[in-house]
C-alpha positions in Angstrom: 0.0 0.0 0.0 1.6 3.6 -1.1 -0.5 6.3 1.3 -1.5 9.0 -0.7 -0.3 12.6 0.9 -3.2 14.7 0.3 -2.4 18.1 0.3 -4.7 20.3 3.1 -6.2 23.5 1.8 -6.7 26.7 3.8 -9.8 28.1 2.8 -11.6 31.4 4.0 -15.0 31.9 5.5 -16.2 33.5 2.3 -14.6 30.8 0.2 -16.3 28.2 2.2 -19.9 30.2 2.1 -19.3 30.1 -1.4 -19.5 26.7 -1.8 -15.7 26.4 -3.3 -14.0 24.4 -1.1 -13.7 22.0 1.4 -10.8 22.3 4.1 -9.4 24.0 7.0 -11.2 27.2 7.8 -8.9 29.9 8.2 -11.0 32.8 10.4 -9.9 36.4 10.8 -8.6 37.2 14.2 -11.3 39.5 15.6 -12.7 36.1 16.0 -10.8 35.1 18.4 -9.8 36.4 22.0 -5.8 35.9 22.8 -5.0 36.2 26.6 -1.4 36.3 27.6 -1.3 34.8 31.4 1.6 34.8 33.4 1.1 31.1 36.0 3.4 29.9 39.0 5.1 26.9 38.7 4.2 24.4 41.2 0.1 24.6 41.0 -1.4 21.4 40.4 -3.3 20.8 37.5 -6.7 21.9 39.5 -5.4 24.9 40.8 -4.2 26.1 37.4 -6.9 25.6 35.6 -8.8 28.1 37.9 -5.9 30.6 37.9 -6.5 30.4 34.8 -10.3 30.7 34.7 -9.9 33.1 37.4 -7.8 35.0 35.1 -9.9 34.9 32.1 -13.0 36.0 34.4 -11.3 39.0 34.9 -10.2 39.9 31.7 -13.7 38.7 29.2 -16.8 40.4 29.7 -19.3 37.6 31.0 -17.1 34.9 30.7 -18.5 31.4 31.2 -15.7 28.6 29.9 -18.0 26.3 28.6 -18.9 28.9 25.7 -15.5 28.6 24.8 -13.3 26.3 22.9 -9.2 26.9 24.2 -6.0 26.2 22.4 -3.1 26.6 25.1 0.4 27.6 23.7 3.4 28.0 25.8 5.8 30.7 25.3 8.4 30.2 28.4 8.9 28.3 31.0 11.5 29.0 34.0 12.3 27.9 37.4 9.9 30.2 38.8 7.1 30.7 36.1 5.2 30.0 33.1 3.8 32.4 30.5 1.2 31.0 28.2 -1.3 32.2 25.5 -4.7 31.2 25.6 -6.5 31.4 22.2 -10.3 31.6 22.5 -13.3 30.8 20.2 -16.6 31.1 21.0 -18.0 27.7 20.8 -21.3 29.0 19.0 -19.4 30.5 16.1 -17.9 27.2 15.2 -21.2 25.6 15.7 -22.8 28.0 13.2 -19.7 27.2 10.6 -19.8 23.5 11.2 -23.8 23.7 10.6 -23.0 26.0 7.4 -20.7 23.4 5.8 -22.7 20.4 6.9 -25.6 22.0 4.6 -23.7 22.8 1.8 -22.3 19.4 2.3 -18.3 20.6 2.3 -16.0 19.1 5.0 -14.3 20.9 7.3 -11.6 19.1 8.6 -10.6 22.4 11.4 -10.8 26.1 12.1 -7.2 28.3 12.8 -6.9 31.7 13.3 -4.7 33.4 10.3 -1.6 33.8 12.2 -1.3 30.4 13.0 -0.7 29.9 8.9 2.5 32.1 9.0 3.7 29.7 11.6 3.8 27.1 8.8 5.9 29.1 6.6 8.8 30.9 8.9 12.2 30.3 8.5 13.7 28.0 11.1 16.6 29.7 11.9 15.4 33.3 11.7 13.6 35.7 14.1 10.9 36.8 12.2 8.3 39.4 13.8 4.9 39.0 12.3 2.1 41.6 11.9 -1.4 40.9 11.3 -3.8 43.4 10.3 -7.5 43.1 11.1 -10.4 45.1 11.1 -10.7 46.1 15.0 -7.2 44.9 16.2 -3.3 44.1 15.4 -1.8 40.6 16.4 2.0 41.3 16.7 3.8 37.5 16.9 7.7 37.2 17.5 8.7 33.8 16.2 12.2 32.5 17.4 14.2 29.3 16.4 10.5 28.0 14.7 8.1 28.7 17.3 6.1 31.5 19.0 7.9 33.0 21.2 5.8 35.9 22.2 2.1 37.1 21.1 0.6 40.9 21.2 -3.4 41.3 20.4 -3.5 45.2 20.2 -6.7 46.4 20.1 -6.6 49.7 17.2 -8.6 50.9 14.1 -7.5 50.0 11.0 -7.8 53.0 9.5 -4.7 54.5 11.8 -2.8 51.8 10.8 -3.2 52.4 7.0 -2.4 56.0 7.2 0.8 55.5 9.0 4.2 54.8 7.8 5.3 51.5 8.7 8.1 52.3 10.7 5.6 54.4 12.7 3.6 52.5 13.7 6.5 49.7 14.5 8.1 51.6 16.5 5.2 54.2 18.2 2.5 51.8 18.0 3.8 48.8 18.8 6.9 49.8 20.4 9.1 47.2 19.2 13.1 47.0 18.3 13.1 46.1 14.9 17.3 45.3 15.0 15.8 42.1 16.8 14.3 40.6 13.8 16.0 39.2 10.4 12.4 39.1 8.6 9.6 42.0 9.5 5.9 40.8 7.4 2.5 41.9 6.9 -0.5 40.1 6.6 -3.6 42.5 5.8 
């Protein structure tokens, strides 16, 4: 038996409501909440989960977990703490896309935010500082021997960010050290 490597497709929303294609949904990030959460080491697994939840309380208006579905990533991890991201989806918003596809019988084989695709596609051995450009917010990812290293979700309009210069708004905006990075890219 030779297994066939089928290759995945990304496909958008829109492409998907079009009826074009069947695949991984690839959703703008004002769908998604990203919480940064700085843990101690040393909780047990209960007690971190409601720091976390604790945390998250505090941060989302009405939070209630069980409306959500959570992607954990690690950034760092030292003697002392942990930070992590927590990616966020609202669990009726993939219901409502999984019903979509279902009747316009097209498979959806997963849902990613767009950021997670440039993670695919980074050099190895750079530092590569990624910039995503949504509608009602800016997710700034640092990316570091292949993996995320850190993660910004910058709430601003998008119409500030299109009338700046770029190295305005890298600097001012975002505040970051651009001699840090080999590659600097956009995603709009």
């Amino acid at each position: 038996f030779k297994k066939s490597k089928k290759k995945i497709e990304y496909i958008t929303l829109e492409e998907m409501k079009r009826e074009l294609k069947s695949g991984i949904i690839v959703l703008e990030n004002r769908y998604f909440n990203i919480e940064k959460i700085s843990l101690e080491l040393g909780l047990d697994e209960k007690e971190r989960e409601l720091e976390i939840e604790e945390i998250l309380e505090d941060r989302i208006e009405d939070y209630n977990p069980v409306e959500y579905i959570e992607k954990e990533i690690v950034l760092e991890k030292n003697e002392e703490f942990e930070e992590i991201v927590i990616i966020l989806l609202k669990r009726d918003i993939i219901e409502e896309i999984l019903q979509e596809g279902k009747e316009k019988k097209i498979r959806i084989s997963g849902i990613v935010p767009a950021f997670f695709l440039r993670s695919l596609e980074i050099d190895k051995n750079k530092a590569e500082l990624f910039i995503d450009v949504d509608e009602e917010k800016v997710i700034k990812i640092e990316f570091r021997d292949g993996k995320i290293k850190n993660i910004d979700d910058i709430e601003i309009e998008r119409e500030k960010i299109l009338e700046s210069e770029v190295e305005e708004i890298l600097q001012d905006l975002l505040e970051i050290d651009l001699t840090e990075f080999e590659k600097v890219s956009f995603y709009e």
